[in-house]
C-alpha positions as CSV (number, residue, x, y, z in Angstrom):
1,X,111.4,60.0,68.6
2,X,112.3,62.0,71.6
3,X,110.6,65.7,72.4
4,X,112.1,68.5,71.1
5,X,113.2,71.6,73.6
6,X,110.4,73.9,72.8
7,X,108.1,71.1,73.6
8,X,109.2,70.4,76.6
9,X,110.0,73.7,78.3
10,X,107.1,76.3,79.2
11,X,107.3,79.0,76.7
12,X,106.4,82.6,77.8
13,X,104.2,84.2,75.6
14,X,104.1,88.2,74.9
15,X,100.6,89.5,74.7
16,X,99.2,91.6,72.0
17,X,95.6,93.1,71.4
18,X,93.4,95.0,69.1
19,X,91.9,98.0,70.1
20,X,88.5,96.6,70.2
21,X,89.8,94.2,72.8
22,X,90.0,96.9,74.8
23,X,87.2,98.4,74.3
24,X,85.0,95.7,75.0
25,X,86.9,94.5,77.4
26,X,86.4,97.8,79.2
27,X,82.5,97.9,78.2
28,X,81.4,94.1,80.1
29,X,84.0,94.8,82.8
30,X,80.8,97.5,84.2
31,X,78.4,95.0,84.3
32,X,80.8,91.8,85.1
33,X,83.8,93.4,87.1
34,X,84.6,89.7,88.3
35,X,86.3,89.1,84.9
36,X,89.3,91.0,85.6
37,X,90.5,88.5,88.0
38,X,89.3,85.5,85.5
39,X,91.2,87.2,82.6
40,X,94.4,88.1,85.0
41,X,94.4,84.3,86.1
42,X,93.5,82.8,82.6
43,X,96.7,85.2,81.0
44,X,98.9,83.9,83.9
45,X,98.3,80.3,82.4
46,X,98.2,80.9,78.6
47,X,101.4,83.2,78.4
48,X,103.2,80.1,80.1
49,X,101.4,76.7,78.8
50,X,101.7,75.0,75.6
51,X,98.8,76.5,73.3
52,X,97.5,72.5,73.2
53,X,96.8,73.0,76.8
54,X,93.3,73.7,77.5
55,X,92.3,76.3,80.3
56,X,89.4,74.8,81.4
57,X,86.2,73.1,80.0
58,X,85.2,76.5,78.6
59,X,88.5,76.8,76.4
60,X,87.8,75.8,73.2
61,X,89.0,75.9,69.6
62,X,86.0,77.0,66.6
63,X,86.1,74.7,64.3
64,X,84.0,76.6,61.2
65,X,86.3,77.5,58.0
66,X,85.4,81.6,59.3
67,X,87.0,81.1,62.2
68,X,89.7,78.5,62.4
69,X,92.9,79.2,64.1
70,X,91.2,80.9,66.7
71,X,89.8,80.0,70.4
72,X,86.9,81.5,72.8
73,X,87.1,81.3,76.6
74,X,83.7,81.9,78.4
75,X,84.9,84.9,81.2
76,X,80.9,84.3,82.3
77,X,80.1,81.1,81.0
78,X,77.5,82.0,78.0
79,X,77.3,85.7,78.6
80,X,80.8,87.1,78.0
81,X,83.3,85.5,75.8
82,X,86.9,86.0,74.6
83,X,87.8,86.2,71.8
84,X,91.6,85.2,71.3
85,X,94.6,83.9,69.1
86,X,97.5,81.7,70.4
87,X,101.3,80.6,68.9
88,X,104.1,79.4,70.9
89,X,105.7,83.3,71.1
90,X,102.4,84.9,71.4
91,X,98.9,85.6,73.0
92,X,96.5,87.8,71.0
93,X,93.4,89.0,72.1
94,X,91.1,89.9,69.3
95,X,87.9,91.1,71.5
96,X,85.1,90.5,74.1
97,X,81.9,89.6,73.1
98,X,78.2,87.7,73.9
99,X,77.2,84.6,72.7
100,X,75.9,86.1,69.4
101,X,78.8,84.5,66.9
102,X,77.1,81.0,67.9
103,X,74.9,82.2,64.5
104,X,75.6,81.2,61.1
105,X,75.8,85.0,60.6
106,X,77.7,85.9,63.8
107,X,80.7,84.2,62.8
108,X,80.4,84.9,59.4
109,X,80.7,88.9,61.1
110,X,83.3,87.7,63.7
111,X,85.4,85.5,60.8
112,X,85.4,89.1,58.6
113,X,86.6,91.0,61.3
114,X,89.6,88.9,62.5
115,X,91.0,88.1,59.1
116,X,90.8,91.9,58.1
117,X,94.1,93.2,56.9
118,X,92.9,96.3,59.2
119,X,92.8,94.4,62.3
120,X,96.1,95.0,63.9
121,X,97.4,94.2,67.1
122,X,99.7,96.0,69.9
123,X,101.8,94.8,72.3
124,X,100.8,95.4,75.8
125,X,102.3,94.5,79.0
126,X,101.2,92.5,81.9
127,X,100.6,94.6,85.2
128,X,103.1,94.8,87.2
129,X,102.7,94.0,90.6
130,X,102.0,96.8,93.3
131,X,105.3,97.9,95.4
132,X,104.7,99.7,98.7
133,X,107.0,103.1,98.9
134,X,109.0,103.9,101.9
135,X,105.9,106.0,103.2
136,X,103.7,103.4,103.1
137,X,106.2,100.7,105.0
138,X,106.6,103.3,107.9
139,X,103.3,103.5,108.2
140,X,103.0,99.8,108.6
141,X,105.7,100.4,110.9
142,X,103.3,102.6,112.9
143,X,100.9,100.5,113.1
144,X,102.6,97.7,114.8
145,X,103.8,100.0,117.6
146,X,100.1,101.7,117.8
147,X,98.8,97.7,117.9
148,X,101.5,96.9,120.8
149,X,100.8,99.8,122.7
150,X,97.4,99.9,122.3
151,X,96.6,96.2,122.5
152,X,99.5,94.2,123.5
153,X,98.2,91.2,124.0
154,X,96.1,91.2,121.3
155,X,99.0,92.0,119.1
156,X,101.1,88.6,120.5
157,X,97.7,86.5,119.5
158,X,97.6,87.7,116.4
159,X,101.2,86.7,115.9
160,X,100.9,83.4,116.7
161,X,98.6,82.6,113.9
162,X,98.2,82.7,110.2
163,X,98.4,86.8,110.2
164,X,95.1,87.0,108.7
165,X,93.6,89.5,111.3
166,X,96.9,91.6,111.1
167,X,97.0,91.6,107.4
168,X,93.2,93.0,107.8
169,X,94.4,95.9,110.0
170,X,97.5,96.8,106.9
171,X,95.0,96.9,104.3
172,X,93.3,99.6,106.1
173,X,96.2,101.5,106.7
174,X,97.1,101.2,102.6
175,X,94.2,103.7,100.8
176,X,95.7,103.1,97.7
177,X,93.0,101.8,95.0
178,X,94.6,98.3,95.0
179,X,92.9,94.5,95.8
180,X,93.1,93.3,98.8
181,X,95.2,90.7,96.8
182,X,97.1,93.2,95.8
183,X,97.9,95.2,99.2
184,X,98.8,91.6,100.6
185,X,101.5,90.8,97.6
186,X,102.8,94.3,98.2
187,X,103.2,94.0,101.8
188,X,104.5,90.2,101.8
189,X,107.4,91.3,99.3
190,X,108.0,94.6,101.0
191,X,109.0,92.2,104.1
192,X,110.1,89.7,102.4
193,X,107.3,86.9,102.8
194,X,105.0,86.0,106.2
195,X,107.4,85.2,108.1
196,X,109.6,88.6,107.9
197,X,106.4,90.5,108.3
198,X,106.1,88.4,111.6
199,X,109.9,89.2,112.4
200,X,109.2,92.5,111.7
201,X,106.0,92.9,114.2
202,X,107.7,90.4,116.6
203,X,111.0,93.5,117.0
204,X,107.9,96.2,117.6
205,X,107.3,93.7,120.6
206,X,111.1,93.5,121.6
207,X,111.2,97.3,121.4
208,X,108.1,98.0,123.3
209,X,109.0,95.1,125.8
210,X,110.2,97.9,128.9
211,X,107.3,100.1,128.1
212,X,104.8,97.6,128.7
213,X,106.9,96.4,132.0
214,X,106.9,99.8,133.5
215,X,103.4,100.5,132.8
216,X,102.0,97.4,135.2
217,X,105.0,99.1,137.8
218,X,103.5,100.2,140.8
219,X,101.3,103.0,141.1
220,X,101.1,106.2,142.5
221,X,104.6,106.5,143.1
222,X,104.4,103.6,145.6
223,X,107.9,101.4,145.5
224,X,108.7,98.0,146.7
225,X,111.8,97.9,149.0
């Protein structure tokens, strides 16, 4: 028998959490900030996989009667554990936790808590990503014709390769709170991918091309005749 649709096709998920999922979330994100980007990159796969897809090793279904039907995923393998819920239409996050429910009397706890008729769940979006503002564009801008004037040469070498040490010199011209993930999505879309943001700094060049000509003229006010 042939695969139905759904089966075939990604579906993408909503996400929806408790309040204690947030909570807890926000509590081991002070002492484990790394797990922002792991939970970031695991939603990214489980709003768009089939829920029989496993993330990784450390994705795993319980298996006691209290807690069937729902899944852990170690954020810090063995110190800091999700707690979650997954159909085809959604993602639930129930809460973040240690390694305590391993207990006959942890997940006896956890199982009374997740199948309480109080524990709810709201919808919440995912982040969306950072968008530079005209401001921050032109002063992009002005740092290409500061780099050519400044450093001309340097500016062409920096061209010619993968942009990493230019893209270090934009995220310190960008003191917004962001990733340096983040400033480098937000500058790659505001000029429409690496190679418009070396189009971009490659017209500063064009631009500055007769100031840099007149400034190795002749000195002094000495002319050729």
């Amino acid at each position: 028998m042939g695969m139905l649709l759904h089966e075939i096709l990604a579906p993408v998920r909503s996400i929806s959490a408790t309040n204690r999922f947030r909570e807890t979330f926000k509590m081991f994100r002070q002492a484990y900030p790394a797990i922002d980007k792991t939970l970031r990159e695991f939603l990214d796969f489980r709003t768009t996989h089939r829920p029989d897809e496993m993330y990784g090793a450390k994705d795993t279904p319980f298996v006691s009667r209290e807690l069937r039907g729902f899944r852990h995923f170690h954020l810090v393998h063995g110190r800091v554990i999700l707690i979650y819920q997954i159909t085809h239409s959604e993602l639930r996050l129930c809460l973040v936790m240690d390694h305590s429910y391993s207990t006959k009397q942890g997940q006896s706890s956890l199982g009374a808590y997740l199948n309480s008729p109080q524990t709810s769940f709201q919808p919440i979006g995912q982040a969306k990503p950072p968008v530079l503002t005209k401001t921050q564009i032109q002063a992009i801008n002005h740092l290409f014709f500061e780099y050519a004037a400044q450093d001309r040469h340097g500016f062409q070498q920096a061209l010619r390769g993968d942009l990493t040490e230019l893209m270090e010199f934009i995220r310190l011209v960008l003191e917004v709170p962001w990733s340096n993930a983040e400033k480098d999505q937000a500058t790659l879309s505001a000029y429409g991918g690496i190679e418009g943001l070396r189009q971009a700094a490659n017209r500063v060049l064009q631009q500055t091309k007769q100031t840099a000509t007149e400034d190795r003229s002749p000195v002094m006010g000495l002319t050729t005749s």
